[in-house]
C-alpha positions in Angstrom: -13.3 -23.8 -2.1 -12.8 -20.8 -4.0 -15.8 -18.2 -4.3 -17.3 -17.7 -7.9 -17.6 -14.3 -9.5 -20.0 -14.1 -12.5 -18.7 -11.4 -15.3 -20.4 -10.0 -18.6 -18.2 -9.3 -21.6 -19.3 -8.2 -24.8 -19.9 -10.6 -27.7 -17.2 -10.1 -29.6 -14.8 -10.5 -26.8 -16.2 -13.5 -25.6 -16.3 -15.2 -29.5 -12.7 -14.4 -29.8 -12.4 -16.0 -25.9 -13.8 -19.2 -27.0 -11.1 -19.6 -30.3 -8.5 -20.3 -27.4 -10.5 -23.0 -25.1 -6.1 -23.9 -24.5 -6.4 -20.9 -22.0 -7.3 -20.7 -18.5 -9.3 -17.5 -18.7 -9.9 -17.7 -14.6 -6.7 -18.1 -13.8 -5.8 -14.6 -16.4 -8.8 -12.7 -15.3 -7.5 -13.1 -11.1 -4.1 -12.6 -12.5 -5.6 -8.7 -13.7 -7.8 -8.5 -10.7 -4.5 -8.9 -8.3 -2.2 -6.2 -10.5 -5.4 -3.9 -10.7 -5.8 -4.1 -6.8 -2.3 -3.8 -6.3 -1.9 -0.4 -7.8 -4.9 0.3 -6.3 -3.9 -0.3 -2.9 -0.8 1.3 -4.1 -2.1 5.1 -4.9 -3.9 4.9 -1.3 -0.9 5.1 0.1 0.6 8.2 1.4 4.4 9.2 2.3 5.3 10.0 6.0 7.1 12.9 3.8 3.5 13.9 2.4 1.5 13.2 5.2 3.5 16.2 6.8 3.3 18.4 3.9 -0.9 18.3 4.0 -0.6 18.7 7.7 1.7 21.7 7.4 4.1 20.7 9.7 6.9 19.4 7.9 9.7 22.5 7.3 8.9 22.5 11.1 9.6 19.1 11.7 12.9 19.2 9.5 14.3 22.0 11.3 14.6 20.1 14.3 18.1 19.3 14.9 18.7 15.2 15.0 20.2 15.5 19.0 17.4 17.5 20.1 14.6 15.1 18.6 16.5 11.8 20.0 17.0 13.7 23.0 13.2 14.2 23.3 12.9 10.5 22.4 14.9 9.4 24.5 13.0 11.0 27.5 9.9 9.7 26.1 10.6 6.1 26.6 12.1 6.9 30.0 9.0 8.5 30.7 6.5 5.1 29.8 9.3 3.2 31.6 10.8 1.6 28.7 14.4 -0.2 28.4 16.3 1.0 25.7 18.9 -1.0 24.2 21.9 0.8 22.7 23.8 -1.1 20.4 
């Protein structure tokens, strides 16, 4: 059972609703509700790129040469015991 959700919409929208009794207005009023959340969800979001950038640490992190942080990796997962499986 789906919950029920009571909205208020001004007169004239809801006269001009009831000239098309053909359409589902539920079904297009979740159908906004989804979108809406979705780029809502969506501007929450933050890069790894930008979480570095407000941190300050990200011309530091990119300087790191690619052997020396894999290197570091590397001993990391030796470190917790970890298998590592090279393809």
């Amino acid at each position: 059972m789906l919950p029920n959700v009571t909205i208020s919409v001004p007169a004239d929208v809801y006269e001009k609703m009831k000239k098309h009794p053909e359409i589902k207005w539920s079904v297009v009023i979740t159908k906004f509700l989804r979108e809406y959340l979705k780029r809502l969800e969506m501007t929450h979001e933050i890069s790894s790129s930008d979480l570095l950038e407000e941190l300050g640490i990200r011309e530091e992190l990119e300087s790191i040469p690619d052997s020396l942080a894999i290197s570091y990796g590397l001993a990391m997962v030796r470190k917790r015991g970890k298998r590592i499986v090279r393809h």
